[in-house]
Backbone as CSV, one residue per row, in Angstrom:
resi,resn,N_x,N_y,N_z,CA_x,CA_y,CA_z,C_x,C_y,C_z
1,UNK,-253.226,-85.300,-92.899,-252.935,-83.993,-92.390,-251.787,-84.079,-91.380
2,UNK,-250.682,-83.974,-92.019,-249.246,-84.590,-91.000,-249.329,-82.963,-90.205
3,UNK,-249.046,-81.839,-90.800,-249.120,-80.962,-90.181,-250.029,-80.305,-88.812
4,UNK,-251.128,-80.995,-89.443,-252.097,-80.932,-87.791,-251.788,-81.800,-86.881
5,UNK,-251.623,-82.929,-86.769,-251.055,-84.059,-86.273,-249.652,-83.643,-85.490
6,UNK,-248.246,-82.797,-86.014,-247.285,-82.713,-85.968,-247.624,-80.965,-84.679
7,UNK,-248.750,-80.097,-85.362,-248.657,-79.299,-84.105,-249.673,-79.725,-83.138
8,UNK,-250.553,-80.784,-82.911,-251.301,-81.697,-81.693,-249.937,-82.435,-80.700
9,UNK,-248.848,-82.589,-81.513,-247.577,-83.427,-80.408,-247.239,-82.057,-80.189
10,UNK,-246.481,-80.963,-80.612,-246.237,-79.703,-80.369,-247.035,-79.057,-79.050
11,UNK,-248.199,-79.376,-78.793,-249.292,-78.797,-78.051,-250.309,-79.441,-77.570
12,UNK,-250.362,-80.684,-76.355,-251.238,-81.074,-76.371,-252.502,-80.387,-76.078
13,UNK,-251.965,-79.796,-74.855,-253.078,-79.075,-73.990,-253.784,-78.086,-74.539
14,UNK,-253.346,-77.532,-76.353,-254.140,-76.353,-76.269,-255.913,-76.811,-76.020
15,UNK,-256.051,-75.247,-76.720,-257.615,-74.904,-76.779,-258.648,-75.724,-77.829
16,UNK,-257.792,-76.751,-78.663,-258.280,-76.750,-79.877,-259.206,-78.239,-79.350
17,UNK,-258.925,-78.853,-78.503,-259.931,-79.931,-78.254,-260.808,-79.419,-77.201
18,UNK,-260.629,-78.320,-76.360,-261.268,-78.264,-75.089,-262.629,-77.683,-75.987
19,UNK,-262.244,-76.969,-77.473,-263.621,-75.768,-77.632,-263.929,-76.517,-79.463
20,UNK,-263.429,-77.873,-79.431,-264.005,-78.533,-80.620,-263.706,-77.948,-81.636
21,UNK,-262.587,-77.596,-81.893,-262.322,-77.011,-82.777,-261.482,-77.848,-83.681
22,UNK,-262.251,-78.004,-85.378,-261.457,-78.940,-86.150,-260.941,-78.231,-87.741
23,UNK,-259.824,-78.747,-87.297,-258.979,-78.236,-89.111,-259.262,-78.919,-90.049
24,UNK,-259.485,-78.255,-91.143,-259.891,-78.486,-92.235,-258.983,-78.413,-93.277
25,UNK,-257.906,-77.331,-93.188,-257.257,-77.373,-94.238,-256.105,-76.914,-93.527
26,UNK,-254.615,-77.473,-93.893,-253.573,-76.557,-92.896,-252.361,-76.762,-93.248
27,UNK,-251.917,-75.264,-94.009,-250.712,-75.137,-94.745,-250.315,-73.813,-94.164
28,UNK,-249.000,-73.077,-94.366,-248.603,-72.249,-93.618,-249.127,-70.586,-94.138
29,UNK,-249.906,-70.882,-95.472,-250.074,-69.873,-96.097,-251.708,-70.122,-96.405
30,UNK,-252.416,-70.932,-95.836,-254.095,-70.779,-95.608,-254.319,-71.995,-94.682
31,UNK,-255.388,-71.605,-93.503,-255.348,-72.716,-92.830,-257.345,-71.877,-92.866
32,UNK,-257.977,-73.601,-92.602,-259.495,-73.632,-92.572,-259.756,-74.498,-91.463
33,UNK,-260.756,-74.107,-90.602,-261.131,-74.609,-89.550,-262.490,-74.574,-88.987
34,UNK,-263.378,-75.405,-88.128,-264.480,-75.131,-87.940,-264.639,-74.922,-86.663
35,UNK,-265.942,-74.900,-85.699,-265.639,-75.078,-84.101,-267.124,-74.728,-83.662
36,UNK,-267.616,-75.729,-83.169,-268.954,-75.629,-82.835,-269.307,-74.281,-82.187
37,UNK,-270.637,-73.659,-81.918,-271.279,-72.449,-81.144,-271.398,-72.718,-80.106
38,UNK,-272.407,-73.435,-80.216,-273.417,-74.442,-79.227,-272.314,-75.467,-78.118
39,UNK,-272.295,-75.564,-76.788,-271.754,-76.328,-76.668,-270.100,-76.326,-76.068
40,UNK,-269.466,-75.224,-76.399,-268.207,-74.735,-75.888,-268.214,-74.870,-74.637
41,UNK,-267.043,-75.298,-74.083,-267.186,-75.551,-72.801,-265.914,-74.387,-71.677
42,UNK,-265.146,-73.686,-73.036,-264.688,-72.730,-72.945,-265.645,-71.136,-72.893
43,UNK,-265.157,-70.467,-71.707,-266.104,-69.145,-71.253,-265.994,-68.465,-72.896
44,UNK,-267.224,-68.001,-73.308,-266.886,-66.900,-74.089,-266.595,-65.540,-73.416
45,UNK,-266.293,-65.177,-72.586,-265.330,-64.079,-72.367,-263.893,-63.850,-72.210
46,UNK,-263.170,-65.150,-72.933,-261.585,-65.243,-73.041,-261.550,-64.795,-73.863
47,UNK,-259.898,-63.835,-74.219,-259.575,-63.382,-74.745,-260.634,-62.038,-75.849
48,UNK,-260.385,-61.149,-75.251,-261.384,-59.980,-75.709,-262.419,-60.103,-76.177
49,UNK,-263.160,-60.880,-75.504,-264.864,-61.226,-75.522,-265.542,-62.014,-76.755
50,UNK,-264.274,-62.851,-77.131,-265.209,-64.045,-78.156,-264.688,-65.138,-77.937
51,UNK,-265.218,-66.354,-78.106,-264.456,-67.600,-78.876,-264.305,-67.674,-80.191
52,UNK,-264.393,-66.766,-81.302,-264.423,-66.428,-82.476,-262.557,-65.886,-82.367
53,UNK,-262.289,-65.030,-81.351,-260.947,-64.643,-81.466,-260.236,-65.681,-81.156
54,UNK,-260.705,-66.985,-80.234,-259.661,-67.950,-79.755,-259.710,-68.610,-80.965
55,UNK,-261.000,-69.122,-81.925,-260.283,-69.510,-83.415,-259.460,-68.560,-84.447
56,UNK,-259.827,-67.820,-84.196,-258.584,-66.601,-85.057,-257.488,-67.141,-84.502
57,UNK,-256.678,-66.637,-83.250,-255.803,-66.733,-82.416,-255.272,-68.450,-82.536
58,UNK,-256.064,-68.732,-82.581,-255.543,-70.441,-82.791,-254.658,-70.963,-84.420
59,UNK,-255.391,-70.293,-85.380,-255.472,-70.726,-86.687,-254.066,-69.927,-86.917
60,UNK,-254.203,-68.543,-86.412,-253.250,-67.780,-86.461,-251.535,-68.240,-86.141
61,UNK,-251.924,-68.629,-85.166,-250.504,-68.822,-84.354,-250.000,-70.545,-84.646
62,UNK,-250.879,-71.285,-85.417,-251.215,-72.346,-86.342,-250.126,-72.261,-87.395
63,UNK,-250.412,-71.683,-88.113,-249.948,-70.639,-89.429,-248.787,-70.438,-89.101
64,UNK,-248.073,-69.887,-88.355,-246.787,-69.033,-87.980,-246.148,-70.201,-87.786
65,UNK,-246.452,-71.225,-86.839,-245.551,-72.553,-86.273,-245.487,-73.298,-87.499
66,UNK,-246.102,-73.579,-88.108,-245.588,-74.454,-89.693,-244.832,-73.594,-90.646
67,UNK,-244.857,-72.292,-90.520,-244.360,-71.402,-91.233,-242.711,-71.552,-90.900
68,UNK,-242.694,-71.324,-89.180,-241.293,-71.831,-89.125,-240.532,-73.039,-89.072
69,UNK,-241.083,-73.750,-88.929,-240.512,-75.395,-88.916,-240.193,-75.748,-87.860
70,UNK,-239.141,-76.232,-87.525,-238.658,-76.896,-86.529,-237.815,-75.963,-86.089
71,UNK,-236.688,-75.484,-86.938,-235.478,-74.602,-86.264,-236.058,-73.262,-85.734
72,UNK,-237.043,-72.746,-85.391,-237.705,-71.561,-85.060,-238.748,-71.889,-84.401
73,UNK,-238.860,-70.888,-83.698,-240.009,-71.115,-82.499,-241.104,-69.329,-82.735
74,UNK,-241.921,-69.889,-83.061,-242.803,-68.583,-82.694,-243.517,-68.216,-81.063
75,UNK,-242.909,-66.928,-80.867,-242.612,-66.154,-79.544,-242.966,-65.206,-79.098
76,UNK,-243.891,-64.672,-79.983,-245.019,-64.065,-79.464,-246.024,-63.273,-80.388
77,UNK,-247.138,-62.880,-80.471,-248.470,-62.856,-81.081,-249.096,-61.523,-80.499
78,UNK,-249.795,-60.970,-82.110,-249.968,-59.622,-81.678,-251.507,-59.915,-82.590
79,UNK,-252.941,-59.616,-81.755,-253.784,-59.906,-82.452,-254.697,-58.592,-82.657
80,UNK,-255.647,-57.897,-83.363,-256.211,-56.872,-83.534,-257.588,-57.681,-84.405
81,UNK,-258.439,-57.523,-83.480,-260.111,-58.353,-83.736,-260.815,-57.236,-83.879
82,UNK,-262.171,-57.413,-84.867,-263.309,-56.733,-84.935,-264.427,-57.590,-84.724
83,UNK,-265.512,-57.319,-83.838,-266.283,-58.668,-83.627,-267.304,-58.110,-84.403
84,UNK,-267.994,-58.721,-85.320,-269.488,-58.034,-86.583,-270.806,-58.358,-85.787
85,UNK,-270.882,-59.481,-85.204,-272.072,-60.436,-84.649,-272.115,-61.228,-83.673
86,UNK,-272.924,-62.073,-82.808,-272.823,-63.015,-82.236,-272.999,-63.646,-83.383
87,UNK,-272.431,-65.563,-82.657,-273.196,-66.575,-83.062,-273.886,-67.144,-82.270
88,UNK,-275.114,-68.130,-82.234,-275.772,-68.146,-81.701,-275.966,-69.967,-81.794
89,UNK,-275.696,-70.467,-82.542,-276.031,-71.968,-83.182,-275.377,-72.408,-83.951
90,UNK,-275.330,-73.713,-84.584,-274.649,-74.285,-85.599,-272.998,-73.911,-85.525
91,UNK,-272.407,-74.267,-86.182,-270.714,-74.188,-86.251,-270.283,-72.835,-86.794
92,UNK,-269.165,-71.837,-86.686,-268.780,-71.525,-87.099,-266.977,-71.494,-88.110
93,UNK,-267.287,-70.876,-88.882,-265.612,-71.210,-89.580,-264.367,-70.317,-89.955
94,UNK,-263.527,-70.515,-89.529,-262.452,-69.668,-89.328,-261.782,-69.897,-90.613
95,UNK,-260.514,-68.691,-91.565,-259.942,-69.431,-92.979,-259.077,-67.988,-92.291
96,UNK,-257.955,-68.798,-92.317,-256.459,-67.773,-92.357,-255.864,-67.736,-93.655
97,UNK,-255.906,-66.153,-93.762,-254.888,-66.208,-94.908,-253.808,-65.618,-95.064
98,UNK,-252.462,-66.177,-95.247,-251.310,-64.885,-95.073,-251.274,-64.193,-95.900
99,UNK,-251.129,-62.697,-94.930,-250.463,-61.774,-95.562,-249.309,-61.325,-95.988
100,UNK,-248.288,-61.911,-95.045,-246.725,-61.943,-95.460,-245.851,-63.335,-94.172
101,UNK,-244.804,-63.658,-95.062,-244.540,-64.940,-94.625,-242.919,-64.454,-94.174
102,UNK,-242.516,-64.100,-93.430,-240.889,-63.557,-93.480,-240.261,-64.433,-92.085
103,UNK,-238.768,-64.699,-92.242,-238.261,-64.917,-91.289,-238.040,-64.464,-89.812
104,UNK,-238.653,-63.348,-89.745,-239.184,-63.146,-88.269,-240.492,-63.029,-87.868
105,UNK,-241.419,-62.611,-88.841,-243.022,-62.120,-88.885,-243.809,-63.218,-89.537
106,UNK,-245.072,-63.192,-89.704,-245.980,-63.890,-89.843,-247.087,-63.365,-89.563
107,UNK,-247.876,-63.002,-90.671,-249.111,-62.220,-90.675,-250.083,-62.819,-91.316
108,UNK,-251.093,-62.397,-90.330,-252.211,-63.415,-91.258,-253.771,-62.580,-90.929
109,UNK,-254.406,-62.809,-92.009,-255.629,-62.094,-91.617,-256.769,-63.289,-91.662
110,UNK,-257.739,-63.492,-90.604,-258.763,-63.995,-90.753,-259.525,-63.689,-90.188
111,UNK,-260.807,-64.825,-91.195,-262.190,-64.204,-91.243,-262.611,-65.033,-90.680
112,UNK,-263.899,-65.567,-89.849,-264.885,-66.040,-89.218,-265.979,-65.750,-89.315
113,UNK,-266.473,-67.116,-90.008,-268.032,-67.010,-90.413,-268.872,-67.706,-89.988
114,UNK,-270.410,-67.533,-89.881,-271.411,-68.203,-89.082,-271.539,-69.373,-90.747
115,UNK,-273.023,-69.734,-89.927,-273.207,-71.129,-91.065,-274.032,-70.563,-92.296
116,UNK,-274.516,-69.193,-91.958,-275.097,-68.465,-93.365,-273.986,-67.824,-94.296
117,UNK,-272.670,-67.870,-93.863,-271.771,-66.971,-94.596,-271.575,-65.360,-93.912
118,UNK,-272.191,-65.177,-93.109,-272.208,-63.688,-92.383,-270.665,-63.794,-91.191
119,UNK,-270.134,-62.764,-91.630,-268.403,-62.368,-90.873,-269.292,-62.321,-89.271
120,UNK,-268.567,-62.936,-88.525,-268.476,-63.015,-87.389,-267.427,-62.019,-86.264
121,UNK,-266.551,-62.445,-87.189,-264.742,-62.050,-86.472,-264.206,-61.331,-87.471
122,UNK,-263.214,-60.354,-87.763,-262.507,-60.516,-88.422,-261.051,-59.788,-87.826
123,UNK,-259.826,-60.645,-88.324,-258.564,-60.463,-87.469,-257.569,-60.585,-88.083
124,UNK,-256.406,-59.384,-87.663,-255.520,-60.098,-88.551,-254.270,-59.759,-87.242
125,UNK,-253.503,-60.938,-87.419,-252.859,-61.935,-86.394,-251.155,-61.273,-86.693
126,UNK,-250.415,-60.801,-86.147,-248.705,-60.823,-86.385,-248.035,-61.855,-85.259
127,UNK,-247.745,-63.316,-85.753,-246.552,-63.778,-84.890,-245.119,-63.099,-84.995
128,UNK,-244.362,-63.447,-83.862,-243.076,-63.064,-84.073,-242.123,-64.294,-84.057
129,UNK,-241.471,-64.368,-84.763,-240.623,-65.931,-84.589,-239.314,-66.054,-84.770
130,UNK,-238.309,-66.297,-83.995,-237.222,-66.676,-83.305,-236.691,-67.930,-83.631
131,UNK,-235.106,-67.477,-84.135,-234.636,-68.812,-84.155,-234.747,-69.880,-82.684
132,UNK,-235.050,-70.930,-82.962,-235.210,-71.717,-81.629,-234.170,-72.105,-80.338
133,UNK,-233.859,-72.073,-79.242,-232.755,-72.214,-78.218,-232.226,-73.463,-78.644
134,UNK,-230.773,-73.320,-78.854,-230.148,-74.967,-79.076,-230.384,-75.891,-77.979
135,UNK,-230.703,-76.783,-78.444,-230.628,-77.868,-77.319,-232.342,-78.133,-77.038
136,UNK,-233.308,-76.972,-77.973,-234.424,-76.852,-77.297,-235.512,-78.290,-77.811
């Protein structure tokens, strides 16, 4: 998985080790991910009252940065969540899927599911992305 690997040097510090969150699948046009319930050591009241949106938001903005490569930088993120449920136990799983892939945009809708298959989250994500500052 060079691509997960390649945005972990991109980002050390994100969210994605602090709240156990692991990729499963990760291409610029579907990315799969899991991330424990139980156990987060991240508040669930970040970002509009889930950790279900910080895996949206993660997978999302995931998606957009492989989408642009290297010469582009994605620059900012527009997210619109519906929360269905708590979770309560066991892992849940995040699966981005794009909706459109364009040289400035990046849209993606995902779903988040508990370990029965029941929607948790559901979101769909617009990056915005910018050619990158020379020299950057």
């Amino acid at each position: 998985m060079a691509a997960v690997a390649r945005m972990r040097a991109m980002n050390p510090h994100s969210l994605m080790d602090r709240m156990g969150i692991e990729i499963v699948e990760a291409a610029p046009d579907r990315l799969v991910a899991t991330m424990p319930v139980e156990g987060n050591t991240q508040p669930y009241g970040l970002l509009h009252g889930g950790a279900s949106v910080v895996l949206a938001e993660t997978l999302g903005s995931m998606g957009a940065a492989l989408h642009a490569g290297a010469d582009r930088a994605v620059v900012g993120l527009d997210i619109n969540a519906t929360h269905h449920r708590a979770a309560r136990s066991g892992m849940v799983t995040g699966t981005a899927t794009a909706l459109s892939l364009g040289r400035t945009l990046a849209c993606y809708e995902v779903v988040v599911t508990d370990d029965e298959g029941r929607r948790i989250c559901t979101s769909r994500i617009t990056c915005l992305i910018r050619d990158a500052a020379p020299g950057a």
